[in-house]
SEVO-948508 format. One line per 10 residues: their letters; for each residue x, y, z of C-alpha. Coordinates in Angstrom, 3 decimals. Layout:
N
A> X:Y:Z; ...
% end
This chain:
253
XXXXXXXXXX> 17.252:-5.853:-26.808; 18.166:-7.984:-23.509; 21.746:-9.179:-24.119; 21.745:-12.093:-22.008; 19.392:-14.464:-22.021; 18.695:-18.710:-22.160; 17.031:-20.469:-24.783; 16.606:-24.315:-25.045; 17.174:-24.940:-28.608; 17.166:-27.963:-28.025
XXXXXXXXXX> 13.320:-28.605:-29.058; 11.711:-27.985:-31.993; 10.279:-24.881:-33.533; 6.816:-25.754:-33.030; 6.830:-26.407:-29.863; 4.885:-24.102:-27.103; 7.331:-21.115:-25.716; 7.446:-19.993:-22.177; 9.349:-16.449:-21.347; 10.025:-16.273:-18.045
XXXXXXXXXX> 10.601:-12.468:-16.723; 12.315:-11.539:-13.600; 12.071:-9.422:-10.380; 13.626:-6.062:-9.693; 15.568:-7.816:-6.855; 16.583:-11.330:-8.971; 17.571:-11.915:-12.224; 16.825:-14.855:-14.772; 18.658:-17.525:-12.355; 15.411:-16.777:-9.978
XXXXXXXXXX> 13.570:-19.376:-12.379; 16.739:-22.038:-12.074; 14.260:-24.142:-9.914; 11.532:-24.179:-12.862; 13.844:-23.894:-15.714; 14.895:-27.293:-16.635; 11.038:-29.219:-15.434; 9.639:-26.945:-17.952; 12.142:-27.803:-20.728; 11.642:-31.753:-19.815
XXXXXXXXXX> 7.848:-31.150:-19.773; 8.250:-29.628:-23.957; 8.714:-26.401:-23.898; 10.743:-24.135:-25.525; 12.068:-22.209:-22.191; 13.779:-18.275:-22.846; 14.488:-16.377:-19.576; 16.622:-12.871:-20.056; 18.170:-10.719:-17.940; 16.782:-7.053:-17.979
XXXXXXXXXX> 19.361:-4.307:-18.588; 21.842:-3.525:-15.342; 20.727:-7.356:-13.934; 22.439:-10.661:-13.940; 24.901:-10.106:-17.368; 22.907:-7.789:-19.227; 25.199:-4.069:-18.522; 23.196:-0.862:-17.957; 21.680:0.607:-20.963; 23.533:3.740:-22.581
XXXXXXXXXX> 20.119:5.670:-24.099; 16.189:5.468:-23.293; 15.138:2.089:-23.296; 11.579:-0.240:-22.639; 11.793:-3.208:-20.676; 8.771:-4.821:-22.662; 10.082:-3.415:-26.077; 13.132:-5.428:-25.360; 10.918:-8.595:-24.902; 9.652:-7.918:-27.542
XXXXXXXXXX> 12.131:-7.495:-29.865; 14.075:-10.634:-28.157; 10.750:-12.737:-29.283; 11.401:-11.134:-32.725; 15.259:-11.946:-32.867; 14.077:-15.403:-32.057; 11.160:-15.863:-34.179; 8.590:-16.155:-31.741; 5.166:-15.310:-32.827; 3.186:-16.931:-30.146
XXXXXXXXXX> 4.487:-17.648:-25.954; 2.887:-17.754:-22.401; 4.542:-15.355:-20.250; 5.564:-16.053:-15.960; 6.281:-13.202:-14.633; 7.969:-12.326:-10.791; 7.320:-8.912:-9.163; 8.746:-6.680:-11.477; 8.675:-8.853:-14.249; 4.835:-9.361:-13.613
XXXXXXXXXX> 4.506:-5.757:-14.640; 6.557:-6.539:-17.972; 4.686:-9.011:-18.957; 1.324:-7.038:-18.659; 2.766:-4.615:-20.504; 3.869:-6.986:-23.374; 0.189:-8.887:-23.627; -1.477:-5.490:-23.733; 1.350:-3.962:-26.302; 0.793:-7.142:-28.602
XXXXXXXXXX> -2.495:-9.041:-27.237; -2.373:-11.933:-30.231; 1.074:-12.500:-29.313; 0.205:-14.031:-25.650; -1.557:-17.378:-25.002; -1.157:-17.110:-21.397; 0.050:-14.760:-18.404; 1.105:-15.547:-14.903; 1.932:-13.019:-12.541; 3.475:-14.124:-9.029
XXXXXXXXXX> 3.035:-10.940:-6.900; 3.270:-9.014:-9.287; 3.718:-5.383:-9.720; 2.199:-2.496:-11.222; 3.114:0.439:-12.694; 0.150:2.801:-11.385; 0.435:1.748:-7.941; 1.140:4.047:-5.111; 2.995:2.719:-2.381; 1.949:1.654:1.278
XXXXXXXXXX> 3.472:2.714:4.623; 5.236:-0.772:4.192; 6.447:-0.433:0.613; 7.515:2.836:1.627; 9.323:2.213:4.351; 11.953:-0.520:3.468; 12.200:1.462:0.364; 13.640:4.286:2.924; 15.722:1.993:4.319; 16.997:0.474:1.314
XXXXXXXXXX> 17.970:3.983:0.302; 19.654:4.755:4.016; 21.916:1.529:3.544; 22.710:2.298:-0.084; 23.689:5.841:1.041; 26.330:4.587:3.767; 27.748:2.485:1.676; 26.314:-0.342:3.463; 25.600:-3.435:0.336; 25.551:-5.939:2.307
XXXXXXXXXX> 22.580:-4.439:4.909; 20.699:-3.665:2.133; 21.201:-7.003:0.373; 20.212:-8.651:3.993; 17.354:-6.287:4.240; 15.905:-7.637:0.494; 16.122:-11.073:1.878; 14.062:-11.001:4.917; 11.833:-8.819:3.503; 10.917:-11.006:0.241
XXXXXXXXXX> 11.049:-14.380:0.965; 8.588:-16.364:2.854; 9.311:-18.360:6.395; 9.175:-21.498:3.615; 12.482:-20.280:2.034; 15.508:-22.491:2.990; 19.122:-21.143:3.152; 20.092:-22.464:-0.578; 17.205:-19.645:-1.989; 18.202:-17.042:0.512
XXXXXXXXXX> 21.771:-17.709:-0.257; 20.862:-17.421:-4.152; 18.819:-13.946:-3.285; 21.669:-12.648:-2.065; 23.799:-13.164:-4.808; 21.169:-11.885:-7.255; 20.551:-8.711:-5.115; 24.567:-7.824:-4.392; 24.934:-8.415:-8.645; 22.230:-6.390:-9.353
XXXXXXXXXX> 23.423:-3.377:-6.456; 26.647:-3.679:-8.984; 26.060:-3.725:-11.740; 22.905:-0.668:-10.993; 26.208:1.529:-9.304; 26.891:2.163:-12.774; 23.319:2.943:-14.346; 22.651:6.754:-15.235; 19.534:5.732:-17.235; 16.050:3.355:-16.221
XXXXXXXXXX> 13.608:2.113:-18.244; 10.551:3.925:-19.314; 7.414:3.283:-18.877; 5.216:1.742:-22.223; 1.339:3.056:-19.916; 0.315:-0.026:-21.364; -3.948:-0.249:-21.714; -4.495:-3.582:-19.355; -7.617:-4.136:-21.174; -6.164:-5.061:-24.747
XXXXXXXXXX> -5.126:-8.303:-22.774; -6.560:-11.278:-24.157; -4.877:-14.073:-23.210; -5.895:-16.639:-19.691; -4.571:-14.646:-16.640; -3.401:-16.528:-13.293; -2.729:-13.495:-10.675; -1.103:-15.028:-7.566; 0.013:-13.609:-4.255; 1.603:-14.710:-0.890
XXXXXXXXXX> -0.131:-14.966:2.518; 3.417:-13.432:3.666; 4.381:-10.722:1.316; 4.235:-7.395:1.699; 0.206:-6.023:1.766; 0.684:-3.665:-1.742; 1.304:-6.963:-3.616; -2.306:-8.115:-2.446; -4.028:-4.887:-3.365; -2.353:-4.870:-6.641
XXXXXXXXXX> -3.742:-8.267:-7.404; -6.870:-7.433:-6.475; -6.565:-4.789:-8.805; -5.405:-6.472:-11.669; -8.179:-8.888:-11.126; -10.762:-6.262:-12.215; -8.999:-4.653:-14.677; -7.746:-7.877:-16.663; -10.466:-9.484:-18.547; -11.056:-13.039:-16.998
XXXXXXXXXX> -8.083:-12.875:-14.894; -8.328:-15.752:-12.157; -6.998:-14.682:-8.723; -5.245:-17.065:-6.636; -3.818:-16.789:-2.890; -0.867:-18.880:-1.661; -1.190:-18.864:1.946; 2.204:-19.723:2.515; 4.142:-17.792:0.077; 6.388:-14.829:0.682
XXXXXXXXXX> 7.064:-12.898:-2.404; 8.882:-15.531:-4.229; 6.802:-18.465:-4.425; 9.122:-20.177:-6.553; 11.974:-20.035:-4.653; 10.112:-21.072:-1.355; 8.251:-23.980:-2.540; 9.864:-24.635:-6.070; 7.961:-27.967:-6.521; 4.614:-26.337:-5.500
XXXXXXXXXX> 4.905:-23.328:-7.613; 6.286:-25.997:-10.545; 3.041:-28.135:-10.448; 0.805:-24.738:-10.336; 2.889:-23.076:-13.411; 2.319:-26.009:-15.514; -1.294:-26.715:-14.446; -2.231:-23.257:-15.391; -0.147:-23.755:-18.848; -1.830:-27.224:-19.635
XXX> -4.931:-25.630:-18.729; -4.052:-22.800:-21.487; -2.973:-24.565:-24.136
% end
């Protein structure tokens, strides 16, 4: 199960759940600018970190990144949530509405990932060059390199300042990982619930052809392009990404 995660207990049981699921290169403080507007709007907000991100350690035998969602929601007594996910945690949260379809009333993926996708010359080559600056020993090049790669010429120093804390904790905390998480081949088609699939006008091009992917291959899926987004929307324009988050969620409820 994740280990560290945020609830707000503060509301009551019955009200509507939102799980919001991280990137590779972030961990759950990536939603700090959406966190609290959804909790004052009435939801009951849970963000986790993933295992060897944020202050969840590195897992010591196989693990699932969507079975531990899943058995969080359990822990917690959730029968019913929308899921956000970023990137990485896009792909998650596929995998969790296709693993347990009646589970999901909605699912928003910000540029997201996919697990069947095979990389482009770009995805392939900062990949190479993250692995070059990891090999040297050189952290903080390869925590610089995340930045400018990810985020979006609407990104002000306070989110590329909180990248880069994200990224270094997550090169830590990953120097000490001998095992990743498997992959659950989730069936996309089992998904039932609304889809939103959004991209960025800046991000890197796989991230587009994934959507476009996912478009086809999730039943009803909407697909939606943000012009002016990098790869984090909701770090670039917080308040933008906010008001479409929550329009998509009214919209679902």
């Amino acid at each position: 199960m994740i280990l560290s995660h945020d609830v707000s207990h503060d509301l009551p049981g019955d009200r509507p759940t939102v799980v919001l699921l991280h990137s590779s290169v972030c961990d759950r403080r990536m939603w700090d600018p959406q966190w609290q507007g959804l909790v004052d709007a009435g939801y009951r907000v849970i963000r986790g970190d993933f295992r060897a991100f944020g202050d969840t350690p590195p897992a010591d035998a196989p693990y699932s990144d969507a079975q531990d969602v899943l058995a969080l929601l359990d822990h917690l007594g959730v029968e019913s949530t929308a899921l956000i996910g970023a990137s990485y945690g896009g792909k998650i949260a596929m995998d969790v509405a296709a693993l347990r379809p009646g589970a999901v009333t909605a699912l928003a993926l910000l540029c997201s990932g996919a697990a069947e996708h095979v990389a482009g010359d770009a995805l392939m080559s900062f990949a190479a060059r993250e692995r070059e600056l990891l090999a040297t020993g050189d952290v903080e090049g390869a925590v610089e390199l995340n930045v400018e790669t990810w985020l979006g010429p609407e990104a002000g120093d306070e989110a590329r300042e909180l990248v880069r804390r994200m990224q270094r904790r997550a090169f830590e905390v990953q120097a000490d990982a001998e095992i990743g998480p498997t992959d659950d081949e989730a069936d996309l088609s089992r998904i039932t619930a609304p889809c939103l699939v959004v991209t960025g006008g800046h991000d890197v091009d796989d991230f587009r052809q994934i959507a476009d992917s996912l478009a086809t291959r999730i039943p009803g899926a909407r697909r939606l392009e943000l012009p002016w987004a990098g790869h984090f929307p909701g770090l670039e324009r917080p308040e933008e990404t906010f008001e479409l988050l929550t329009g998509f969620l009214r919209e679902t409820a």
